[in-house]
C-alpha positions as a Markdown table, in Angstrom:
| # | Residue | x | y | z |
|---|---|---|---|---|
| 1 | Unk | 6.8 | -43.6 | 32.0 |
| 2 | Unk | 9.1 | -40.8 | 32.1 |
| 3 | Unk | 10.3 | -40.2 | 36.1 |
| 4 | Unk | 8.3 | -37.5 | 38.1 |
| 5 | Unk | 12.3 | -36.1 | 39.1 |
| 6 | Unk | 12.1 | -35.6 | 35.3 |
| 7 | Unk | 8.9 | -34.3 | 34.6 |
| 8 | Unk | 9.6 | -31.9 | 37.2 |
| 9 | Unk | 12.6 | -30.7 | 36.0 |
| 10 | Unk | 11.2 | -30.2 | 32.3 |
| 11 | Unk | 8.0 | -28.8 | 33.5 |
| 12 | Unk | 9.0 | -27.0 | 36.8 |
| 13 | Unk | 6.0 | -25.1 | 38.5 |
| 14 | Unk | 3.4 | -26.2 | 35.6 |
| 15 | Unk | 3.2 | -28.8 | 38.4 |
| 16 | Unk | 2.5 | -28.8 | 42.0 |
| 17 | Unk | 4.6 | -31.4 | 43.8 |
| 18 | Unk | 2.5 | -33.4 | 47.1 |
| 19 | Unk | 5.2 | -32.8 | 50.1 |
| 20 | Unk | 2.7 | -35.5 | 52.3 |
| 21 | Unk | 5.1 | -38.6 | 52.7 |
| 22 | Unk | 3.5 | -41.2 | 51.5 |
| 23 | Unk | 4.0 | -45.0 | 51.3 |
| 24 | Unk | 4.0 | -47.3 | 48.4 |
| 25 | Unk | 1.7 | -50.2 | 48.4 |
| 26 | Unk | 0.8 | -51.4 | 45.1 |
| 27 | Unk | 2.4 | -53.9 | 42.4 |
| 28 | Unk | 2.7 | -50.8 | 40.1 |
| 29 | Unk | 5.2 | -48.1 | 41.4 |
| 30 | Unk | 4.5 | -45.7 | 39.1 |
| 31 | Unk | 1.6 | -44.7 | 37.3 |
| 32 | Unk | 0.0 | -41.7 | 35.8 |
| 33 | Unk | -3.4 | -40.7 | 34.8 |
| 34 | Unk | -6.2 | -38.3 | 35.1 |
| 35 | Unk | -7.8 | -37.1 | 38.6 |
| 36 | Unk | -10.7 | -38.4 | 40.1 |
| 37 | Unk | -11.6 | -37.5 | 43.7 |
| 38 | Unk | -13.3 | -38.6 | 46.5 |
| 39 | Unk | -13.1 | -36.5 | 50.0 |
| 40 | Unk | -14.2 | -38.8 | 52.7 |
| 41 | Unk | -13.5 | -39.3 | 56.7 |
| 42 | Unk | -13.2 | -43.1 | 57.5 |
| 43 | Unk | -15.7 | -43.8 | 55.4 |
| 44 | Unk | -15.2 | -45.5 | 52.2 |
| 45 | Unk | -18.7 | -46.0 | 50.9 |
| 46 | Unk | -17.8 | -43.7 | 48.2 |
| 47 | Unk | -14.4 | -45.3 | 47.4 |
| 48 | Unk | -16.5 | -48.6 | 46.6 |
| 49 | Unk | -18.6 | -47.1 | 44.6 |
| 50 | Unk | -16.2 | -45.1 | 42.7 |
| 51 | Unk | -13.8 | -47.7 | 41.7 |
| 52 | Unk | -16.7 | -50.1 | 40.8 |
| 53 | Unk | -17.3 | -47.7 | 37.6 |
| 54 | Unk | -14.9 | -47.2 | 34.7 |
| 55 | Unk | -11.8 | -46.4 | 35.7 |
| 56 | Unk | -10.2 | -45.7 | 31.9 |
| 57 | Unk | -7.0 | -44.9 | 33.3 |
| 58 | Unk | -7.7 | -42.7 | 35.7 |
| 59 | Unk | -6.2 | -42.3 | 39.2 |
| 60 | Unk | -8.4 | -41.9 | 42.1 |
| 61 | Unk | -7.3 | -39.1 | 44.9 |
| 62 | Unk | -8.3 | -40.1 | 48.2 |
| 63 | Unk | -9.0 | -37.2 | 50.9 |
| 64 | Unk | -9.6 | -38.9 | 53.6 |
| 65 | Unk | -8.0 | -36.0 | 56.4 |
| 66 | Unk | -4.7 | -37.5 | 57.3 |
| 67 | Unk | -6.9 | -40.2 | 59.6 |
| 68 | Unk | -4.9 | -43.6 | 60.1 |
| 69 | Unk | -8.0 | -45.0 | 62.4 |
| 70 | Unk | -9.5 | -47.0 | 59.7 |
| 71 | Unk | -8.9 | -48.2 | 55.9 |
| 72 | Unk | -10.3 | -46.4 | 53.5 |
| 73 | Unk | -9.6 | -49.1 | 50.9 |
| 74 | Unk | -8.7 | -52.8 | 51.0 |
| 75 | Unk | -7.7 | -55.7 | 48.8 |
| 76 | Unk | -11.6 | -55.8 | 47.7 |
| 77 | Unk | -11.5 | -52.3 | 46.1 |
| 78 | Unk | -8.3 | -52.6 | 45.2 |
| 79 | Unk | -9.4 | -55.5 | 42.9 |
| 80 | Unk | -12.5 | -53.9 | 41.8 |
| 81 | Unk | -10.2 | -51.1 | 40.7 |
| 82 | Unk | -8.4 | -52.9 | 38.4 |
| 83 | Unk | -11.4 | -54.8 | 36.9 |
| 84 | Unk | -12.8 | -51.1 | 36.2 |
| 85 | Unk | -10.0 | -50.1 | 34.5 |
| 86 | Unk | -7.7 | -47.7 | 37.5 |
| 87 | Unk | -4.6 | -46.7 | 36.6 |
| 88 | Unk | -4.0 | -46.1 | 40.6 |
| 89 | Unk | -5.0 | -44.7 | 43.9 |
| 90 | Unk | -3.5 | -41.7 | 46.2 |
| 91 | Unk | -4.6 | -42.4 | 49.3 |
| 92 | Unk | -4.5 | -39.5 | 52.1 |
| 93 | Unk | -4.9 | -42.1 | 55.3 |
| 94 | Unk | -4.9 | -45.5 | 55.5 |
| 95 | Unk | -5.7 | -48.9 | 54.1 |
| 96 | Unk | -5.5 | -52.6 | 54.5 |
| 97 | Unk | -4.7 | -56.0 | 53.0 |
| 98 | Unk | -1.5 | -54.6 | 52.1 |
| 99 | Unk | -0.1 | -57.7 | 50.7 |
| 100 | Unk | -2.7 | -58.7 | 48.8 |
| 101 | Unk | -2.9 | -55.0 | 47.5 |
| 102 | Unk | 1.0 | -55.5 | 46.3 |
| 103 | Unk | 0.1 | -58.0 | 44.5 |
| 104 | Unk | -2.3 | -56.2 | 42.0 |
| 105 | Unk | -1.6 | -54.3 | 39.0 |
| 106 | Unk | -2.5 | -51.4 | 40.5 |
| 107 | Unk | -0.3 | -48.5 | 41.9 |
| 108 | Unk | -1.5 | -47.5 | 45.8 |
| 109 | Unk | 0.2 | -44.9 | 47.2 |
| 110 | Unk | -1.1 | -44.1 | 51.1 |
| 111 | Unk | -0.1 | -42.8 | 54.2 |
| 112 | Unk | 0.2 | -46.4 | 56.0 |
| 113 | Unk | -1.9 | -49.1 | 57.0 |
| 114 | Unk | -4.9 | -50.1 | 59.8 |
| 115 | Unk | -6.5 | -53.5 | 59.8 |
| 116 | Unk | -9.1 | -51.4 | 61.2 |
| 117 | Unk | -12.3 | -51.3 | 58.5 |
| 118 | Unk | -14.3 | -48.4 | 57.7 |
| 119 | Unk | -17.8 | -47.7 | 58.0 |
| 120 | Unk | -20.2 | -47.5 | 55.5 |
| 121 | Unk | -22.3 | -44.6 | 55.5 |
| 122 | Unk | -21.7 | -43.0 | 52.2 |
| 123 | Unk | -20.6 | -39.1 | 53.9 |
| 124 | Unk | -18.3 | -37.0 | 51.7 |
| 125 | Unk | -18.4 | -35.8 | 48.1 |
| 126 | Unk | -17.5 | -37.2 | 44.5 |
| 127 | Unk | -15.2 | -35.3 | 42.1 |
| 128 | Unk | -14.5 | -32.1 | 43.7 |
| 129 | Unk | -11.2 | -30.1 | 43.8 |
| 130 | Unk | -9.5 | -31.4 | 47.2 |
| 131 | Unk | -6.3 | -30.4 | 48.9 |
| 132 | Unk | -3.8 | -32.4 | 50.8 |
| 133 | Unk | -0.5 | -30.4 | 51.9 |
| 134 | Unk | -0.8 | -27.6 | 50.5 |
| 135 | Unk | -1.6 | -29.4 | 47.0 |
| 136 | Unk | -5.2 | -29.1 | 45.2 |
| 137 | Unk | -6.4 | -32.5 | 42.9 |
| 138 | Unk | -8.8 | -31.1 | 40.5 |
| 139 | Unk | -10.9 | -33.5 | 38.5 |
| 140 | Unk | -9.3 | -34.5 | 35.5 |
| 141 | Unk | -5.9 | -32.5 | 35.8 |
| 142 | Unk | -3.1 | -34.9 | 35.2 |
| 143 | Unk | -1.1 | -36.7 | 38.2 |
| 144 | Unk | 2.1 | -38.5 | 38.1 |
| 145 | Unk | 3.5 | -40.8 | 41.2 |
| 146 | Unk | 6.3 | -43.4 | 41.3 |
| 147 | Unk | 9.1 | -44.1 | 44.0 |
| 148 | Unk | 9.8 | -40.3 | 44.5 |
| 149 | Unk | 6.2 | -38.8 | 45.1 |
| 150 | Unk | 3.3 | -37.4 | 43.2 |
| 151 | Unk | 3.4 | -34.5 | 40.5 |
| 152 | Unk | 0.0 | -32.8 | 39.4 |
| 153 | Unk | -1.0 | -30.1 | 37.2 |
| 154 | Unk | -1.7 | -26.7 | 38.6 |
């Protein structure tokens, strides 16, 4: 995979670049695929159920507000995400089972961690344009992440 350094410099403001810090977690440090979304608030019903379909590559953009007060995904939908077929995950708060989750073929990319798990009601919304600092994830616009941040299509 081509660096997102790269890309940026071939592509320039054909992409939106995340300034949000975040942290990588995965066994895969860079990844690429098309957007899928889910906006939720420490809740990760819909995280579950998202990554238990197929995946085909795809990465999944996490909204969930900046809150670092419980995991929005662990080392069980981690797993399932690679079963499905994930490329990868952008998480916008927190997760868990960190070291389990580094040892997946998977790449994670999140804000930081919280033992702390999530209830399970099911708020928020599937595949929706979502914005986290500044930058908007629509559904199926391509995003690019490795050791120097995330890239996605305007």
């Amino acid at each position: 995979m081509i660096s997102t350094a790269d890309l940026y410099d071939e592509h320039g403001d054909a992409l939106a670049s995340l300034p949000v810090q975040l942290r990588d977690f995965g066994g895969v440090r860079a990844f690429s695929g098309p957007v899928r979304t889910v906006r939720c608030h420490e809740d990760n019903a819909l995280v579950k159920a998202v990554t238990l379909t197929p995946g085909l590559g795809s990465v999944l953009v996490v909204d969930g507000g900046g809150s670092l007060r419980s995991a929005l995904m662990g080392d069980l939908i981690a797993e399932a995400a690679v079963e499905h077929g994930w490329a990868g995950a952008i998480v916008y708060g927190a997760i868990r089972d960190s070291v389990a989750i580094g040892g997946l073929q998977l790449g994670v990319k999140a804000l930081g961690t919280n033992p702390r798990k999530s209830p399970k009601a099911g708020a928020g919304a599937v595949d929706e344009a979502v914005e986290i600092g500044g930058v908007v994830f629509r559904p199926g616009a391509m995003v690019y992440a490795d050791e120097d941040g995330v890239l996605v299509e305007r």
